[in-house]
N, C-alpha and C positions, 0 to 999 in steps of 0.2 A: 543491427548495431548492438554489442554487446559491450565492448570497449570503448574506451573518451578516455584519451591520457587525462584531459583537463580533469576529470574527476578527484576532487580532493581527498576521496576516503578509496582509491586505488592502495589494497596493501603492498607494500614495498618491495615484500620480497616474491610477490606474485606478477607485479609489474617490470621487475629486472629480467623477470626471464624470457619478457620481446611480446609482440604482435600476433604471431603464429601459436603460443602456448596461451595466449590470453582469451581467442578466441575460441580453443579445441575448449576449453571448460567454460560452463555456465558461472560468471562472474556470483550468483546470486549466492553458493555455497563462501563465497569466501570476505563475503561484506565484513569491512570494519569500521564502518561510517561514523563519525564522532556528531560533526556539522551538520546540518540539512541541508540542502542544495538549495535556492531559492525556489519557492510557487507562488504561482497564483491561480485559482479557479474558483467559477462558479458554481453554487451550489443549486439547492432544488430551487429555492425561490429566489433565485439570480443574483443572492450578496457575495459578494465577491469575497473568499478566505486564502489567506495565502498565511507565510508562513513568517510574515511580520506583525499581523494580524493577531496569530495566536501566541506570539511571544509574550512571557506572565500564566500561562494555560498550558496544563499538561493534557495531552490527546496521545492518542491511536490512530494513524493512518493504516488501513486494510484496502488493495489491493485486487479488485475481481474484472471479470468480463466483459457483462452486460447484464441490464438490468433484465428481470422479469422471463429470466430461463431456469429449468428446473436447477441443475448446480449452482450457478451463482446466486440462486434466490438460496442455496440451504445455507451457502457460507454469507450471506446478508444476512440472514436470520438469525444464524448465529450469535452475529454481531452484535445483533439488536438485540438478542436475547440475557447479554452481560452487559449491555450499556448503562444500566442501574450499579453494578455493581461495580464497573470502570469506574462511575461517577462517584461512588462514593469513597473512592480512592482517588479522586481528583482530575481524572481522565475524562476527555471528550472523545466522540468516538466517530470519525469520517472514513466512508467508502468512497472508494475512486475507481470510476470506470470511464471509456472512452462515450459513453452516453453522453448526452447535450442533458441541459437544464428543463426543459420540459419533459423530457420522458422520465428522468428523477422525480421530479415532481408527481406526475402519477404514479409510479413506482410507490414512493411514499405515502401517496395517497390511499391507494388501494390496498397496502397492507398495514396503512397505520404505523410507520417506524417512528423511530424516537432518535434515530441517527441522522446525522446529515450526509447526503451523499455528492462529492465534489462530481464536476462533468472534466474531461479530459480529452476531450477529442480529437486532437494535435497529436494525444500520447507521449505531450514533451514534460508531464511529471513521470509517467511510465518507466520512460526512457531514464530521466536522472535519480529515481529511485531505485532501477537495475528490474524495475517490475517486466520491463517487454523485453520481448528476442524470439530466437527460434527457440523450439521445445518440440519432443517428442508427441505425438498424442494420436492415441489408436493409431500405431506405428507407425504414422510419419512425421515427417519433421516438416512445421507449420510456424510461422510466427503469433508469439499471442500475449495474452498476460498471464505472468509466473503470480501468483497466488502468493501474497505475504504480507505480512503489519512490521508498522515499527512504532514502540512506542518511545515516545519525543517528552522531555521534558520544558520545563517552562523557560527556559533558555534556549532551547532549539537543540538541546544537544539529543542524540540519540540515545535513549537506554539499553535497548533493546531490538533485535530485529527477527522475527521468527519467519523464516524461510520452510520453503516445499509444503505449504497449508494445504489440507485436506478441507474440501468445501465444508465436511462434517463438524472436524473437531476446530476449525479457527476458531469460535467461543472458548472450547474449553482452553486453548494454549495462549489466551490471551489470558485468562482469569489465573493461569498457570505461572505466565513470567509476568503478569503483577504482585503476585502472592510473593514474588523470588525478590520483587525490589524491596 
């Protein structure tokens, strides 16, 4: 599923041109999201954040895998590696994967994070994030998670959405389009 007409941040003139052209392009290159979609998910130690929750809090939602594999641990680490400096620009900083709330939890346990990591396991933030679909990978086409943050102000509105992350450099493009706000 790559397409949802319901999607309120479908941009308009990419939505007039039908079903058939919506779906030959990965929607992710063409986000214009103003609103967040609603969420809710649990985190490592089962409190529930959604996106009522963090309304008055500016955050970073990031986007990965699964926990505790060599790539998705480098763009975790990443993360975690500018979550001080997020913070000190006002920013909280949450990963989302289709993981449950225990295995986050040792996750975070065994490497010591300082982030929180939301569980998603339905893949129904994924999905209304534009994070899941098909994608190419070691040349075929697989459904999975497109790799991206967005950062959200304290009204929910989107600032920011930085799309195609490299496990590597998400730290640095996140330190990158907060510097830009």
């Amino acid at each position: 599923m790559i397409f949802n007409p319901a999607w309120p941040f479908v941009p308009t003139i990419f939505a007039a041109q039908g079903p058939a052209l919506q779906q030959f392009y990965h929607f992710e290159h063409y986000t214009t999201m103003k609103q967040l979609p609603p969420f809710s998910a649990l985190n490592q130690n089962g409190t529930e954040i959604s996106n009522t929750s963090l309304l008055g809090q500016k955050y970073i939602l990031f986007f990965y895998g699964q926990d505790d594999t060599p790539t998705c641990n480098k763009q975790v680490f990443t993360a975690n590696e500018v979550a001080d400096k997020a913070k000190a620009k006002g920013f909280a900083v949450f990963g989302v994967s289709p993981d449950k709330p225990a295995k986050h939890k040792k996750f975070v346990d065994k490497y010591g994070l300082k982030i929180d990591l939301l569980a998603d396991p339905e893949k129904k933030m994924m999905y209304d994030f534009e994070a899941y679909g098909p994608k190419i990978f070691m040349g075929k086409e697989v459904t999975g998670v497109y790799r991206k943050a967005y950062l959200i102000d304290e009204k929910g509105h989107v600032l920011k959405v930085i799309s195609d992350v490299t496990a590597a450099e998400q730290g640095e493009l996140i330190l990158q389009a907060l510097a830009a706000l």
